[in-house]
ROPAMI-334253 format. One line per field, with one value per residue (C-alpha): residue number from 1; residue in three letters; x, y, z. Coordinates in pm, whole numbers, plus 50000, padded with zeros to 5 digits. Each point is the difference from the previous one (the first is absolute). Layout:
num = c(NUM,...)
residuo = c(Ala,...)
x = c(X,...)
y = c(Y,...)
z = c(Z,...)
This chain:
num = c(1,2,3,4,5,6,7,8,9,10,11,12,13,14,15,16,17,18,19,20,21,22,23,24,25,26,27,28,29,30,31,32,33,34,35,36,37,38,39,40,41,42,43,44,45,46,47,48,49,50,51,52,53,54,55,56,57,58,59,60,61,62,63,64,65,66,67,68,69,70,71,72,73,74,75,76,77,78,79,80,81,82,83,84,85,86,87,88,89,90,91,92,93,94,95,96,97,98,99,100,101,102,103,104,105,106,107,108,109,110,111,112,113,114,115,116,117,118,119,120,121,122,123,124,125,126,127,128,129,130,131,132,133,134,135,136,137,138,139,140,141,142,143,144,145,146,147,148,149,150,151,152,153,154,155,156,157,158,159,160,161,162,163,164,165,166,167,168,169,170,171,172,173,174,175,176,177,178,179,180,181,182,183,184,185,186,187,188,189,190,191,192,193,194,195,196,197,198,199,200,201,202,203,204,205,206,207,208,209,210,211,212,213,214,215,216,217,218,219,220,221,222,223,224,225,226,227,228,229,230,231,232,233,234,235,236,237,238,239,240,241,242,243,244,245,246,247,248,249,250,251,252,253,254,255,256,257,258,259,260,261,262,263,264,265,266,267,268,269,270,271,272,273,274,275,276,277,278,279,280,281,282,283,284,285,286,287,288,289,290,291,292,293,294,295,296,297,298,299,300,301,302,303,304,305,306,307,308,309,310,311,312,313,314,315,316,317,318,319,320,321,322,323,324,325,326,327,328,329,330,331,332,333,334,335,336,337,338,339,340,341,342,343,344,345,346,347,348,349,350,351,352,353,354,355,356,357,358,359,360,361,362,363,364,365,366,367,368,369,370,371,372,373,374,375,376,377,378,379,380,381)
residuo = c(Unk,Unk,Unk,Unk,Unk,Unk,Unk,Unk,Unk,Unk,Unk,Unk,Unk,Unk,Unk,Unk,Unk,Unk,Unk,Unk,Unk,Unk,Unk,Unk,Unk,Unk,Unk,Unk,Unk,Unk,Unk,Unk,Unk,Unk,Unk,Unk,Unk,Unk,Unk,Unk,Unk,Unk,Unk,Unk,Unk,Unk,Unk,Unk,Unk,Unk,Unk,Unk,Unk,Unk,Unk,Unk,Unk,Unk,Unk,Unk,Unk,Unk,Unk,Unk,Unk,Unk,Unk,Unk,Unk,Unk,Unk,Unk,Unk,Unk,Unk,Unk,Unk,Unk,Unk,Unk,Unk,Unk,Unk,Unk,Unk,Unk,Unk,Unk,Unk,Unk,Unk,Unk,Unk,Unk,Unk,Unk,Unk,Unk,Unk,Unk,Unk,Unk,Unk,Unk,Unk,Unk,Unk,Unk,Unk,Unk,Unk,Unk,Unk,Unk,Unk,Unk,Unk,Unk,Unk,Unk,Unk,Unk,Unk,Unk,Unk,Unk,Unk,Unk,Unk,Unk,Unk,Unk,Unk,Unk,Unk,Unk,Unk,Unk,Unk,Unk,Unk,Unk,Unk,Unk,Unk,Unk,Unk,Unk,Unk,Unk,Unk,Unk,Unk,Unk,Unk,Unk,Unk,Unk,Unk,Unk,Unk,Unk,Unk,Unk,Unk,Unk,Unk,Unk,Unk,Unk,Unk,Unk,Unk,Unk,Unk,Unk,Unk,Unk,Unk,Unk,Unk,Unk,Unk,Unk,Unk,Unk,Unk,Unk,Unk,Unk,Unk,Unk,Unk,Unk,Unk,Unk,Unk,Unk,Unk,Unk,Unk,Unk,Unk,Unk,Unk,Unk,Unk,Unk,Unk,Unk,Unk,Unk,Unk,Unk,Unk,Unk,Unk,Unk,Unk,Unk,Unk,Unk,Unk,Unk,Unk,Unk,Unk,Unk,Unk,Unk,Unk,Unk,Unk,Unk,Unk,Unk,Unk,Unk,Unk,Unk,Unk,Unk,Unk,Unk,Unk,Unk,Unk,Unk,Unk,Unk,Unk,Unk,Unk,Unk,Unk,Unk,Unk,Unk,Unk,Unk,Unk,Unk,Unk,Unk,Unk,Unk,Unk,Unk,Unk,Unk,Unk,Unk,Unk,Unk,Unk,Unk,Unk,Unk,Unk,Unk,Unk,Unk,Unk,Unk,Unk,Unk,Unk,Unk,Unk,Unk,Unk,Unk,Unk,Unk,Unk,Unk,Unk,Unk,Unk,Unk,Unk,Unk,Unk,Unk,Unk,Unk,Unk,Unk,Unk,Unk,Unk,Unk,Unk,Unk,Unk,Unk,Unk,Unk,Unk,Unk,Unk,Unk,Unk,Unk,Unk,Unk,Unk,Unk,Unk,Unk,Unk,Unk,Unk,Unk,Unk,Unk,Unk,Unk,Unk,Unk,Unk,Unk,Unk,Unk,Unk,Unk,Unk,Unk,Unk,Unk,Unk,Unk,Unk,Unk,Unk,Unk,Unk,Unk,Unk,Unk,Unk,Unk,Unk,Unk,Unk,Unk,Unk,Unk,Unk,Unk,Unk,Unk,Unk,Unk,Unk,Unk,Unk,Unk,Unk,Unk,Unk)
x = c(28680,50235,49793,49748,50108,49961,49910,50007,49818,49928,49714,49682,49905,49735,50196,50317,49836,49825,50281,50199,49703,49936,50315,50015,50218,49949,50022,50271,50100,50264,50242,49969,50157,49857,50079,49781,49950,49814,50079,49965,50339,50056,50029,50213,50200,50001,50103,50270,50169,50343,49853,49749,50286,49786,50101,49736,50027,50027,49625,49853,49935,49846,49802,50239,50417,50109,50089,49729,49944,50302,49704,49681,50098,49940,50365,50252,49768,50116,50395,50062,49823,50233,50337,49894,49975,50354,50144,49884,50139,50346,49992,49906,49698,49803,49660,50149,50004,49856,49802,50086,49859,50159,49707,50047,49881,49906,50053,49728,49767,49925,49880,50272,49982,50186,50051,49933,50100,50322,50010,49766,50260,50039,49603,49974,50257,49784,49703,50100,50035,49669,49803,49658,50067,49774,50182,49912,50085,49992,50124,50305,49831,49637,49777,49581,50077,50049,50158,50006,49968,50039,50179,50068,50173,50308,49809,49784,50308,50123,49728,49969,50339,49857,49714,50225,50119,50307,50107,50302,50049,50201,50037,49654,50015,49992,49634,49904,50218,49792,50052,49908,49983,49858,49617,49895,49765,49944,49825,49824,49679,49664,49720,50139,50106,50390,50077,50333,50087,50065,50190,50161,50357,50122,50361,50179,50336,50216,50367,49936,49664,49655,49688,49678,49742,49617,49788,49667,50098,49728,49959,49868,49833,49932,49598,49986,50122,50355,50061,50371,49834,50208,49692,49927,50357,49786,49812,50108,49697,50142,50389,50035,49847,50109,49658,50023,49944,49751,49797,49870,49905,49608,50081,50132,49884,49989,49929,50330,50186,50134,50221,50034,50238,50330,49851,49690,50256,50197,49738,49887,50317,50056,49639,50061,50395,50112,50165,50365,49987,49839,50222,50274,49846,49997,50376,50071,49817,50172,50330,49969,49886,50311,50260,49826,50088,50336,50102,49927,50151,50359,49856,49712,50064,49968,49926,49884,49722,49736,49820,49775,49706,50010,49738,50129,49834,50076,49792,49980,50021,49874,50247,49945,50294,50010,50146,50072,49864,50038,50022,49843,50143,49652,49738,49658,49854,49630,49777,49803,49766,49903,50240,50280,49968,50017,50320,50152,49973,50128,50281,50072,49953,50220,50306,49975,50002,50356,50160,49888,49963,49728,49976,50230,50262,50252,50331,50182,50328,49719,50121,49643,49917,49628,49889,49801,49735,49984,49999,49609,49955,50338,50283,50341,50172)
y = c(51270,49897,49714,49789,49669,49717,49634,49710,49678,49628,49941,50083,50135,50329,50010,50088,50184,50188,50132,50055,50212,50232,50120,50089,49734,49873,49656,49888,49648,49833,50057,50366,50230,49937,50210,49727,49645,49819,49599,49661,49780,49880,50331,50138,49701,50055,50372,49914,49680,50055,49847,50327,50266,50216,50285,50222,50362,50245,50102,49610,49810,49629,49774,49754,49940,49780,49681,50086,49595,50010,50070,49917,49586,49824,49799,50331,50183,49707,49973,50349,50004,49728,50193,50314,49858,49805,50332,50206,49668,50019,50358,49943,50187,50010,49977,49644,49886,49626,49882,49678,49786,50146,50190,50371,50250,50240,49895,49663,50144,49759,49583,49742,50007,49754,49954,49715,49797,50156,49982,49654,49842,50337,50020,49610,50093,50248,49774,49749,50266,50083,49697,50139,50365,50035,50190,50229,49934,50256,50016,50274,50189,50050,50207,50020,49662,49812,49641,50009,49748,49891,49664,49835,49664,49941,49749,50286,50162,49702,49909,50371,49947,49662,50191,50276,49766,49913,49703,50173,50355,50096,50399,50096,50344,50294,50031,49654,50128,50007,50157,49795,50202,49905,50088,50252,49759,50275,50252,50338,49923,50272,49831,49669,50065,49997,50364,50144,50350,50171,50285,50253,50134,50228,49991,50311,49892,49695,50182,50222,49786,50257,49820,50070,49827,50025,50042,49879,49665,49714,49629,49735,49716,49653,49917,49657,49987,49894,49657,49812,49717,49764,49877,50399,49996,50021,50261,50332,50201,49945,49979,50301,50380,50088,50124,49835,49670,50154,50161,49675,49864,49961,50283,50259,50343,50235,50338,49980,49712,49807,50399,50167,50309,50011,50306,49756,49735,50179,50168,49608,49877,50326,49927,49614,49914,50380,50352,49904,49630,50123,50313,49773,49747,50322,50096,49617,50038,50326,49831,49667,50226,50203,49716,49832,50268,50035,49640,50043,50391,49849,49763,50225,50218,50360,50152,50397,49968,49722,49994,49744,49894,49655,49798,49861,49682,49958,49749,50045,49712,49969,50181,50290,49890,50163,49773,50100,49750,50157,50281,50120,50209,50076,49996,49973,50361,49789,50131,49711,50293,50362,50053,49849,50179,50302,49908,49903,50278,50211,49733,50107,50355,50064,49749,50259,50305,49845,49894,50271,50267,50298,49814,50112,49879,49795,50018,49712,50220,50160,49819,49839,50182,50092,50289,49872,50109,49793,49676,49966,49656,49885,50048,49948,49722)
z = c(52012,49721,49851,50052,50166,49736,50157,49877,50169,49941,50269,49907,50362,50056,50329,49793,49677,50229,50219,49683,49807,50313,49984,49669,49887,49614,49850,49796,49881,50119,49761,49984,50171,50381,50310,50248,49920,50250,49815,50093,50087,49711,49837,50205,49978,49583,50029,50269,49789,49872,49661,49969,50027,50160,50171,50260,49953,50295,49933,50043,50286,50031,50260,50048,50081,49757,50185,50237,50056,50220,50255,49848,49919,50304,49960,49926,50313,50233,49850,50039,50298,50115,49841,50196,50387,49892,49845,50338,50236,49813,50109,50356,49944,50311,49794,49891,50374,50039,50323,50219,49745,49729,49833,49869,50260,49783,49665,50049,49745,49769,50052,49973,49599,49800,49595,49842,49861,50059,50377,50055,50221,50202,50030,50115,50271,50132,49952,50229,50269,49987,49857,50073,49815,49724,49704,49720,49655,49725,49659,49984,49735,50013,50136,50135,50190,49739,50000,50416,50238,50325,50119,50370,49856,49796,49824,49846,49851,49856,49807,49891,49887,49761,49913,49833,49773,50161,50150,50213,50112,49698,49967,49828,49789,50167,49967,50159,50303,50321,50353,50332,50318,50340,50040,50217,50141,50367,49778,50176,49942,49961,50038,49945,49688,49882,49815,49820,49956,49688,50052,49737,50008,49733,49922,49847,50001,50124,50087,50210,50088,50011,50041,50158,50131,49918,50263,49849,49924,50095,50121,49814,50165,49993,49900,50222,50360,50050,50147,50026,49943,49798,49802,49846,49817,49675,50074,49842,50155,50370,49934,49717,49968,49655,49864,49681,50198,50254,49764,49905,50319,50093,50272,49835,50070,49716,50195,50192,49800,50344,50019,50274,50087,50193,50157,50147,50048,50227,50190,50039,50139,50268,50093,50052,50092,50130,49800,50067,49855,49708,49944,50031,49725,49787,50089,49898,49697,49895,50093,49809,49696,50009,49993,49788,49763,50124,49949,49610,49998,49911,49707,49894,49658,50153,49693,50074,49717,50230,50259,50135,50197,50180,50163,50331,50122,50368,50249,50374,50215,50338,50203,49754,49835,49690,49640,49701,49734,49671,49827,49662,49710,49864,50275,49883,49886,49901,50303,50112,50217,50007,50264,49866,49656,50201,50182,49718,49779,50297,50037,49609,50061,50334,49810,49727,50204,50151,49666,49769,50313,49824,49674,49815,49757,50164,50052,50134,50171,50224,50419,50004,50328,49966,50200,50311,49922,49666,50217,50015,50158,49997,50251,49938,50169)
């Protein structure tokens, strides 16, 4: 071996350091010379900006595509999401193909989502459709389930409009930009309780598109029993399973943190609704996740020197109906449990065994075809 692979790294994670010190990796600071930096957003952001003049060497690679929000902000998911069933419908694209009512046969994988304020008059339209719809509001840029909530009246929106300080919906800044979609009010329920996925999809490169999915990903779930009922719009322990909000309910469990594996999941489901509906929720899952990824290929910065790891957020509805609700740029590596801290650190090490196949120095002209056998608990999509 040449040299020893240099990395660089902005979170403070064991589950990272660790993976990074067994192979024989050594520190450096960020602006040294680095052959691995595993950084938050913003630095990648810094390092990317035409201000910094920065140029990546054939020997460095980095955790995240520059404009990587083209996916990971809930409002650029849902416009190129939109741009990409109109591109394939323009070229009579069978996948594109609409049903008697109009809805997307195959490409119906995310809730009626709106922007506002930008599209209030489009959303009210659709409101008075469905008058007893509850909806989901979330600010466009934050994360942990922050600044949600839920609303069934367009009263409730208008005085959230007052409230933020404005008497009319005049164009807020980007940052006070919020989504609206339809609640999945059908949820699959275990045990009662609503749950969300988290699953992990590593992305190598955008044109051609390689990206694999991880197998051990987990679901999170709801502390309080899920109820429709209009009068539990408020609470956050029934309606949302980010742990950050869980984790502070009186029925948390610490031992298994409300997690429990897809592998468990599944086994669940074939033991409860049948082997073919739930290998075809899986199919639907692995197909929503791949043009997902295709509908930001033709905006996304394919730069050959990154690499990244997203969180998927997907919900299943009743008629194991898969949805794809968000998806994260820098999914939590804190381990809330034993087991997670183990799945996560293999999460680290497999994504490193694809991107930096045997540890060694990279070199960004290399086709980014891992041998199979380098795959661990991913498989390519």
């Amino acid at each position: 071996m040449a040299g020893k692979v240099k990395y660089a790294c902005d979170i403070e994670k064991s589950v990272l350091i660790n993976n990074f010190e067994k192979r024989g990796w050594t520190s450096a600071s960020a602006d040294e010379d680095w052959n691995f930096y595993w950084s938050s957003v913003q630095t990648t952001r810094n390092i990317f900006s035409i201000e910094n003049g920065y140029r990546l060497q054939d020997d460095q690679v980095i955790n995240h595509f520059p404009n990587h929000y083209e996916l990971t902000r809930k409002d650029l998911m849902v416009k190129n999401l939109k741009r990409y069933r109109k591109d394939l419908e323009k070229e009579g694209n069978p996948v594109s193909e609409r049903d008697d009512e109009g809805r997307y046969k195959y490409l119906d994988f995310i809730p009626v989502t709106f922007l506002l304020p930008a599209d209030y008059n489009l959303f009210v339209e659709e409101f008075r459709k469905n008058p007893n719809s509850t909806w989901i509001m979330k600010p466009t840029g934050k994360a942990r389930g922050i600044g949600i909530f839920l609303i069934n009246k367009l009263s409730q929106l208008k005085k959230w409009s007052r409230d933020s300080k404005t008497n009319s919906f005049a164009a807020p800044s980007g940052k006070d930009a919020y989504v609206i979609s339809r609640y999945i009010d059908n949820p699959l329920l275990i045990g009662g309780k609503k749950f969300d996925l988290r699953l992990y999809v590593l992305v190598t490169s955008y044109r051609p598109l390689k990206c694999y999915m991880y197998r051990l990903g987990f679901c999170r779930f709801c502390t309080v029993k899920y109820t429709s009922s209009t009068s539990e719009l408020d609470n956050m322990f029934i309606h949302l399973t980010n742990v950050s909000i869980q984790k502070h309910g009186d029925e948390y469990n610490n031992v298994h943190g409300g997690k429990w594996t897809i592998k468990n999941m599944r086994l669940f489901l074939e033991g409860t609704r049948g082997k073919e509906v739930t290998d075809k929720l899986f199919d639907d899952i692995n197909w929503l996740t791949v043009h997902s990824l295709k509908a930001v290929s033709g905006v996304m910065a394919n730069d050959r020197h990154c690499f990244e790891c997203y969180g998927y957020d997907i919900i299943i509805d009743n008629n194991l109906k898969p949805w794809l609700i968000e998806v994260n740029a820098s999914p939590s590596l804190t381990s809330t449990t034993a087991a997670d801290r183990i799945m996560k650190y293999n999460l680290i090490n497999d994504s490193l065994n694809i991107v930096m196949p045997s540890g060694e120095l990279p070199d960004v002209r290399w086709n980014k075809v891992p041998p199979k056998d380098a795959l661990g608990n991913y498989d390519l999509l």
